[in-house]
C-alpha positions in Angstrom: 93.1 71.5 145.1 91.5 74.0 143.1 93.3 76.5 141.0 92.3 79.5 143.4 93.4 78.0 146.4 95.3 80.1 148.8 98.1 76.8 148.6 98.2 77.4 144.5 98.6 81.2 144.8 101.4 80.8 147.6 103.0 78.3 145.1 102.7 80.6 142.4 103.3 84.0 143.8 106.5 85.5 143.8 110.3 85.4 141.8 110.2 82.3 139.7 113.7 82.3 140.4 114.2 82.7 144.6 116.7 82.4 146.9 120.4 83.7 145.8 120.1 80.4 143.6 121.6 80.6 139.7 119.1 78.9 137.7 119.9 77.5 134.1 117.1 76.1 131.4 117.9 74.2 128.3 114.6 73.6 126.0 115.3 72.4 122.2 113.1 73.7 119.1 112.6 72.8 116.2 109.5 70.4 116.1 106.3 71.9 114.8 103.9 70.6 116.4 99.9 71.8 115.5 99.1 71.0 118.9 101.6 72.8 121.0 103.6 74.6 118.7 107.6 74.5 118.9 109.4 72.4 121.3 111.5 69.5 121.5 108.7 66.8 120.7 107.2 67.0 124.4 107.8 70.0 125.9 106.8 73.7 124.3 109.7 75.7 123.8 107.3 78.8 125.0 106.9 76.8 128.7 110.9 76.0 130.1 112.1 79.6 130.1 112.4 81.5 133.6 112.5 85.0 134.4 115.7 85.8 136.5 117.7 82.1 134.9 119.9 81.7 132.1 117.7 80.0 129.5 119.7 78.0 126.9 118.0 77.2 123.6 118.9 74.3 121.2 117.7 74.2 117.9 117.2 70.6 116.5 115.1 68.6 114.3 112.0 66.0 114.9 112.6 62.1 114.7 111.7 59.2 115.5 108.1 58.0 114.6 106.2 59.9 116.4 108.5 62.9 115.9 109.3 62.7 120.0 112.4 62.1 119.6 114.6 65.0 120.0 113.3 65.6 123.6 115.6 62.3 124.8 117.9 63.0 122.1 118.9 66.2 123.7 120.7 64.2 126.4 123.1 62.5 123.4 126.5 64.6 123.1 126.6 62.6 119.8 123.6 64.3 118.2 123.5 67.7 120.3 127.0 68.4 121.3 125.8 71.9 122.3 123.5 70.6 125.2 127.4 69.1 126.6 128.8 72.6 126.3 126.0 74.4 127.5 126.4 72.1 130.6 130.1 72.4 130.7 129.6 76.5 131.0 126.8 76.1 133.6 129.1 73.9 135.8 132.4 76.1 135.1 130.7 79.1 135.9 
């Protein structure tokens, strides 16, 4: 597939939010990265956001050795209690 196929620009063309669907992001910042800028480790903050969702943002810190390890760490209530009641005010609606 190339990137100017007529299957990539039916992909890509439109609402990136469709349907009568609620869509919700949650991206962390707070690692600095040289290579990708801010994000969670792994992802770039700049790339979860959608137009037409509700786009949480967590602000965090870098660890483990690599400093990778706030993208899993998001998922512990321990460490990012705010991810929990982000998710609790997604589901309560």
């Amino acid at each position: 597939m190339s990137s100017n196929s007529s299957f990539i620009k039916t992909l890509n063309s439109g609402d990136e939010t469709p349907y009568n669907v609620k869509y919700y992001t949650i991206t962390g910042t707070g690692c600095n990265s040289i290579s990708y800028g801010d994000g969670d480790g792994i992802v770039k903050s700049t790339s979860v956001p959608l137009d037409g969702a509700i786009n949480y943002k967590v602000s965090g810190k870098c660890s483990g050795t690599l400093n990778m390890g706030m993208h899993s760490d998001l998922l512990n209530p321990d460490k990012y209690p705010e991810v929990l009641e982000d998710i609790k005010k997604i589901l309560n609606g």
